[in-house]
BAFI-3210 file (N, C-alpha, C; in Angstrom, 3 decimals, decimal comma, padded with zeros to 6 digits):
// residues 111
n [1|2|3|4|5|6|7|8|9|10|11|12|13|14|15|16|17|18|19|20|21|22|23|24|25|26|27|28|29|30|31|32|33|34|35|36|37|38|39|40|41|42|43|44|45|46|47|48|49|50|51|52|53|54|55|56|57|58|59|60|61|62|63|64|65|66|67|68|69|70|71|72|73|74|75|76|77|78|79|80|81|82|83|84|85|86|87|88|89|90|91|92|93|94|95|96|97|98|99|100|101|102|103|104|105|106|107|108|109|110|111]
n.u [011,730|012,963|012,184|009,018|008,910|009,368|006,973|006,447|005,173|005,960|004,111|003,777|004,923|005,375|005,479|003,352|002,560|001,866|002,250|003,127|005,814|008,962|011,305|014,345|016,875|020,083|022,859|025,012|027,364|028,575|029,505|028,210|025,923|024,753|024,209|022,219|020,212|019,422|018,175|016,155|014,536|013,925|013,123|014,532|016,832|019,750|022,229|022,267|023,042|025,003|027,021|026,920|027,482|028,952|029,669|032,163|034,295|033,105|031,504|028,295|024,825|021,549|018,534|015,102|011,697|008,691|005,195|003,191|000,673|-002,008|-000,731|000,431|003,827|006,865|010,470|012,986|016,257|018,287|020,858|023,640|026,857|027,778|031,210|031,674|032,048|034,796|036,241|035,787|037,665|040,276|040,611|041,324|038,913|038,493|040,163|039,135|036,710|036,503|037,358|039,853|040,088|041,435|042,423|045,204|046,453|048,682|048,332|045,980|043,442|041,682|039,577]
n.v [-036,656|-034,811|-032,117|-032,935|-032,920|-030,586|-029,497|-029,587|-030,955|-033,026|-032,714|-034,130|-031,936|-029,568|-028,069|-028,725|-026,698|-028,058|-027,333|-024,042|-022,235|-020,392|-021,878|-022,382|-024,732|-025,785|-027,212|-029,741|-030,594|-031,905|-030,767|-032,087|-033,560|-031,613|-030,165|-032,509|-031,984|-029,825|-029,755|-031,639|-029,601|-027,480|-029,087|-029,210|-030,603|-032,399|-032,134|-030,148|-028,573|-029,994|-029,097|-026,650|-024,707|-023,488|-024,491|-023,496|-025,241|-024,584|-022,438|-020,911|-021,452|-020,366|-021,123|-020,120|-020,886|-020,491|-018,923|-018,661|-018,897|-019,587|-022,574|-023,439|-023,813|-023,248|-023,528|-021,214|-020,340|-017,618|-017,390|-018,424|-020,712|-018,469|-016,773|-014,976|-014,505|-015,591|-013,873|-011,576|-011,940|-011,787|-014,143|-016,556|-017,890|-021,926|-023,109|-025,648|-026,948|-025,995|-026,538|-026,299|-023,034|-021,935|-024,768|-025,194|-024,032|-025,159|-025,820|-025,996|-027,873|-030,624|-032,616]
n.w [-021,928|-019,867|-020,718|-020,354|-018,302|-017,098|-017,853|-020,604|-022,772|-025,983|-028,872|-032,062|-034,092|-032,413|-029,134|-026,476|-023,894|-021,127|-018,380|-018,434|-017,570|-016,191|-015,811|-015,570|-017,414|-017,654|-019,519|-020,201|-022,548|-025,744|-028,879|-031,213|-029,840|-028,664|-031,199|-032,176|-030,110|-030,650|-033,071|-033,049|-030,949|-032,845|-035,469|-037,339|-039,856|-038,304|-039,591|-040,645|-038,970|-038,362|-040,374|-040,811|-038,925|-036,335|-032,885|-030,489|-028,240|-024,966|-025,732|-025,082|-025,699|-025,866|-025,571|-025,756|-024,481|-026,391|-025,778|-027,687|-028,650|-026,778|-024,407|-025,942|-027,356|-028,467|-029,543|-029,326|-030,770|-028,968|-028,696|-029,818|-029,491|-028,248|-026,955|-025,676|-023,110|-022,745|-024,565|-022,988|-020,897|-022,114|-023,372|-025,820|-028,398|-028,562|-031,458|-031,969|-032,671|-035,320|-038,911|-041,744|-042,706|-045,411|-047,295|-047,477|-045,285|-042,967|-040,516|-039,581|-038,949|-041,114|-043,123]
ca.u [011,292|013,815|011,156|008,184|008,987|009,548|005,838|006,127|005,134|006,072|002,881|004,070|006,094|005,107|004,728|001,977|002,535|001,349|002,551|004,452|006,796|010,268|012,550|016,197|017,536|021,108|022,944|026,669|027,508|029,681|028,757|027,601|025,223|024,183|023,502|020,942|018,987|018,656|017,366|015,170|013,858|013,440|012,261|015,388|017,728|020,887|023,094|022,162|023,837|026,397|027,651|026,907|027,149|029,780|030,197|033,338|034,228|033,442|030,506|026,965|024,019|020,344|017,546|013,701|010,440|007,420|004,326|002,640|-000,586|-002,099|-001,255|001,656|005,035|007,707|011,528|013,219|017,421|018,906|022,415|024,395|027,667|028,393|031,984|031,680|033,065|036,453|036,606|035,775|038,414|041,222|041,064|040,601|038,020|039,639|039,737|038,698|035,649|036,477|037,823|040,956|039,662|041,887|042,844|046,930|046,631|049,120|048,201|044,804|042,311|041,082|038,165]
ca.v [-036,778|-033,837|-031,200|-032,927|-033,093|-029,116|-028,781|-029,232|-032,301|-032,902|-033,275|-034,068|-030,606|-028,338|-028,499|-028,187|-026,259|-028,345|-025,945|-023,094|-022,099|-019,552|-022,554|-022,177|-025,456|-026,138|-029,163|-029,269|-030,872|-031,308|-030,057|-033,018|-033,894|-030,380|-030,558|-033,380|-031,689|-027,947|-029,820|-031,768|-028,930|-026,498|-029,477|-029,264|-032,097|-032,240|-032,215|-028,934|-027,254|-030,132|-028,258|-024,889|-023,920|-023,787|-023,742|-024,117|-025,721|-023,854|-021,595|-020,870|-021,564|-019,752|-021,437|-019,859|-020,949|-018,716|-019,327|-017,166|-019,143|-020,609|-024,122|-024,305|-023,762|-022,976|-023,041|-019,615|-020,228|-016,671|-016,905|-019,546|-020,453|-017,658|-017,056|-013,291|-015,113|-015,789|-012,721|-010,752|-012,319|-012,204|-015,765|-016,702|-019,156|-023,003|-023,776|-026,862|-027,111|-025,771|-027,029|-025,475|-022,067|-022,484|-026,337|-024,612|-023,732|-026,196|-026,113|-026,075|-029,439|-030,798|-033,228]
ca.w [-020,547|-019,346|-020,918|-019,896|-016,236|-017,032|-018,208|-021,828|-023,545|-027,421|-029,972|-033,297|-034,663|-031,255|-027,651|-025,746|-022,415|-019,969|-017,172|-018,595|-016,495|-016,863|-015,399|-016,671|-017,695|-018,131|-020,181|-020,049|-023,926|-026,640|-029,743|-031,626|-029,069|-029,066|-033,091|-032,502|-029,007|-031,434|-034,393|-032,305|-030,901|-034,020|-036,093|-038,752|-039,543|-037,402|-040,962|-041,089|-037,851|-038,172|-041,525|-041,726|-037,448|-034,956|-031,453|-029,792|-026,713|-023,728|-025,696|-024,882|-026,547|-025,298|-026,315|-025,138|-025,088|-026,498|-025,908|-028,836|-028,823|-025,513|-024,788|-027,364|-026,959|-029,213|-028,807|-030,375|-030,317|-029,078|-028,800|-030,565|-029,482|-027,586|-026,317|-025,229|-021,618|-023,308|-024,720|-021,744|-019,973|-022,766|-023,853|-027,397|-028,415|-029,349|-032,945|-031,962|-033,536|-037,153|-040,064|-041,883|-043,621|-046,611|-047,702|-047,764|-043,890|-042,572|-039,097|-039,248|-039,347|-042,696|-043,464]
c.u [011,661|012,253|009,694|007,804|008,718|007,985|005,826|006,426|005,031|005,193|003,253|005,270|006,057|005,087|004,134|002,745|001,544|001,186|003,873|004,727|008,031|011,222|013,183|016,752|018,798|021,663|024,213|026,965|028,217|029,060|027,809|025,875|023,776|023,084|021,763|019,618|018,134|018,108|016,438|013,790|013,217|013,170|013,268|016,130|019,275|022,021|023,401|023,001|025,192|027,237|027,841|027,037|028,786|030,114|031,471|033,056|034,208|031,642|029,550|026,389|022,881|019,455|016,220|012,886|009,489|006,484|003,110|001,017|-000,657|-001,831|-000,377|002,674|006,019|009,523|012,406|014,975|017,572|019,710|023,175|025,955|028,407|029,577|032,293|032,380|034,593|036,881|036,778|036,818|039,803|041,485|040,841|039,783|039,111|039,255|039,454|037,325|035,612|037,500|038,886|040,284|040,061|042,674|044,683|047,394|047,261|048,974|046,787|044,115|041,496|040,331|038,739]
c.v [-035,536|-032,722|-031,437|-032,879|-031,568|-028,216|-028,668|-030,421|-032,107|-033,536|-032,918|-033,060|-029,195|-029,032|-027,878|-027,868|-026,666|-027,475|-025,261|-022,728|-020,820|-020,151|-022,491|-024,068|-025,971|-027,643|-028,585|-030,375|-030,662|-031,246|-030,945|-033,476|-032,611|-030,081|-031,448|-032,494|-030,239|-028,778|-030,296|-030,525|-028,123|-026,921|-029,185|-030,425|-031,568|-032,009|-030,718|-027,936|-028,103|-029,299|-027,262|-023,944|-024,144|-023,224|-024,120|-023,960|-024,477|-022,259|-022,056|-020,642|-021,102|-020,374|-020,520|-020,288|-019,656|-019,561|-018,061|-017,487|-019,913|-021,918|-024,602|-023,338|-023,872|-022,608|-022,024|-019,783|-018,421|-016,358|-018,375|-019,567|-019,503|-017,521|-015,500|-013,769|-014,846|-014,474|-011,341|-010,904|-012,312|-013,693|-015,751|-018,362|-020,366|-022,739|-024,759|-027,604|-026,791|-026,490|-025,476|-024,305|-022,231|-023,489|-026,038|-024,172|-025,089|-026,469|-026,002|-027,786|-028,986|-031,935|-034,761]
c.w [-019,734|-019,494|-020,117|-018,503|-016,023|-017,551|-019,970|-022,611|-025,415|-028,022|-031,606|-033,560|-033,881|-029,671|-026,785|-024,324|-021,479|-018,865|-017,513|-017,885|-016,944|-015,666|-016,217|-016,313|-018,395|-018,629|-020,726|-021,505|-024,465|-028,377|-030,829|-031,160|-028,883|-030,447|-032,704|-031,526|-029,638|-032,483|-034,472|-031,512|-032,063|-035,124|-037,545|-038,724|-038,979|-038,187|-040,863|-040,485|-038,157|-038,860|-041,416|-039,990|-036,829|-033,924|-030,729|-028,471|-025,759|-024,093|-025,084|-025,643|-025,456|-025,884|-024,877|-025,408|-024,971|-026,818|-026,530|-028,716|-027,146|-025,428|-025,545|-027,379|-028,301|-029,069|-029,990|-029,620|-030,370|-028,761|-029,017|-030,150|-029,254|-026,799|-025,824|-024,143|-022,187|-023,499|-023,281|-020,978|-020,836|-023,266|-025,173|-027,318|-029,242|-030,726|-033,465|-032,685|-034,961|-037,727|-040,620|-042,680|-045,100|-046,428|-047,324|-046,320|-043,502|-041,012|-038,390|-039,395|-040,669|-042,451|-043,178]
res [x|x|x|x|x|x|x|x|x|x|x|x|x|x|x|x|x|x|x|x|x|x|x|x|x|x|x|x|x|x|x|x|x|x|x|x|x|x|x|x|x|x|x|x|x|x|x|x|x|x|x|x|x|x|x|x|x|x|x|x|x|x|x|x|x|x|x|x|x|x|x|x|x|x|x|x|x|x|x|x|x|x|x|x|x|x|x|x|x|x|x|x|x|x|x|x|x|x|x|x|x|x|x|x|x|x|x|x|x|x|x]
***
């Protein structure tokens, strides 16, 4: 509903640009939640980012639409979990979101 209010109604595995537009829509999230709204959009299963992605708390994620063909709409992620902020500012990103690197890390999270 969020999108379509924004001009871009979902047909099957695309969406049609009702009224394209270059509104910026923000969505304050935790990463789970996240997982399902990117895999939804880009039409992969949510397994996929849960596993093999991570954003920690406090990043940014960019998603765009492109409208390559008239009429149809496409969303193109370009920046994943971005914490350049933190950095910029001296912070380090949490480690809240990962898993222990090696199993022998005693102060890391395990499965």
């Amino acid at each position: 509903d969020l999108l379509e209010k924004h001009g871009y109604k979902r047909e099957g595995n695309y969406y049609r640009a009702v009224r394209p537009n270059n509104d910026t829509i923000c969505l304050f999230c935790h990463f789970g939640l996240e997982s399902v709204l990117l895999s939804h959009l880009m039409n992969v299963s949510p397994m996929i980012i849960w596993h093999h992605t991570c954003a920690a708390p406090t990043s940014v994620t960019t998603i765009v639409t492109e409208e390559r063909r008239k009429g149809i709409a496409n969303f193109r992620m370009s920046a994943f979990g971005d914490v350049s902020h933190l950095y910029a500012n001296d912070e380090p990103p949490a480690f809240a979101a990962r898993y222990c690197e090696c199993y022998t890390n005693e102060d890391e999270r395990r499965d």
